[in-house]
C-alpha atoms as one frame of an Amber mdcrd trajectory, in Angstrom:
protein
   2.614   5.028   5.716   1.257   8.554   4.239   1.191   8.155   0.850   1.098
  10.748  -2.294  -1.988   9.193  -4.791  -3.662  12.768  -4.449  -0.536  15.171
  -4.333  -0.851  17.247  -1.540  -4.681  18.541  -2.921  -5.802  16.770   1.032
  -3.616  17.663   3.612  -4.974  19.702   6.308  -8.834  19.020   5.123 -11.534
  17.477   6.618 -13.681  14.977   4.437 -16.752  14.142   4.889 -17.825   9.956
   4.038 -21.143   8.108   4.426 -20.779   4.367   4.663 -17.608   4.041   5.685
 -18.053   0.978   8.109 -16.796  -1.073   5.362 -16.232  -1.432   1.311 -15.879
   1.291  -0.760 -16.299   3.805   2.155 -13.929   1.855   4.471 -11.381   1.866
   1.830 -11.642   5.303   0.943 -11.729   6.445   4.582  -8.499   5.140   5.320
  -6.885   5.778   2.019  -7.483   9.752   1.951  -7.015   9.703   6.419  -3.127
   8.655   4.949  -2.828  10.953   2.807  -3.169  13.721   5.403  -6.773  14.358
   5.384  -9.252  14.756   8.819 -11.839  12.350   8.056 -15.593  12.539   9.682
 -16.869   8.891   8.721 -20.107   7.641   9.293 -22.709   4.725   9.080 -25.444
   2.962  10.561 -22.804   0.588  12.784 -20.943   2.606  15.164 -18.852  -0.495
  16.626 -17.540  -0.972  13.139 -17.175   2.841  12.147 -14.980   3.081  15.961
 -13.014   0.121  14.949 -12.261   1.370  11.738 -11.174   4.922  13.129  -8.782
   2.676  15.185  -7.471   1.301  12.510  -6.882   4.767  10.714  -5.495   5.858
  14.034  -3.048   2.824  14.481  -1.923   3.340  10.729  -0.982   6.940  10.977
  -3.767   8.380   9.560  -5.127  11.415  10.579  -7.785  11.565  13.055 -10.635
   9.756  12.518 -14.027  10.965  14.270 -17.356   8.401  14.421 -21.008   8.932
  13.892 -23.887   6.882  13.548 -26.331   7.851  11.348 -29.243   6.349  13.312
């Protein structure tokens, strides 16, 4: 469910965000991916960062594109 926390400032852009395997950048991966953002998210674990672009994927986010940053 897209949601409207940042207005429509996000739709259409790509963001960039480092850690986002879990916590704060997991969270913040999938909440800006809703609100209509392309999100590049990376970390040291790419099995977690794929299942987490899955997950953005399953929930309607935007597309979600891995890398390790190993």
């Amino acid at each position: 469910m897209k949601g409207k926390r940042f207005g429509s400032t996000l739709e259409g852009k790509l963001v960039v965000i480092t850690g986002a395997s879990k916590g704060i950048g997991k969270g913040l991966a999938e909440i800006i991916a809703l609100e209509g953002a392309r999100v590049a998210i990376a970390a040291r674990d790419i099995d977690a960062l794929e299942q987490v672009a899955a997950g953005i994927i399953e929930m309607g986010g935007a597309n979600a594109k891995p890398s390790s940053l190993t």
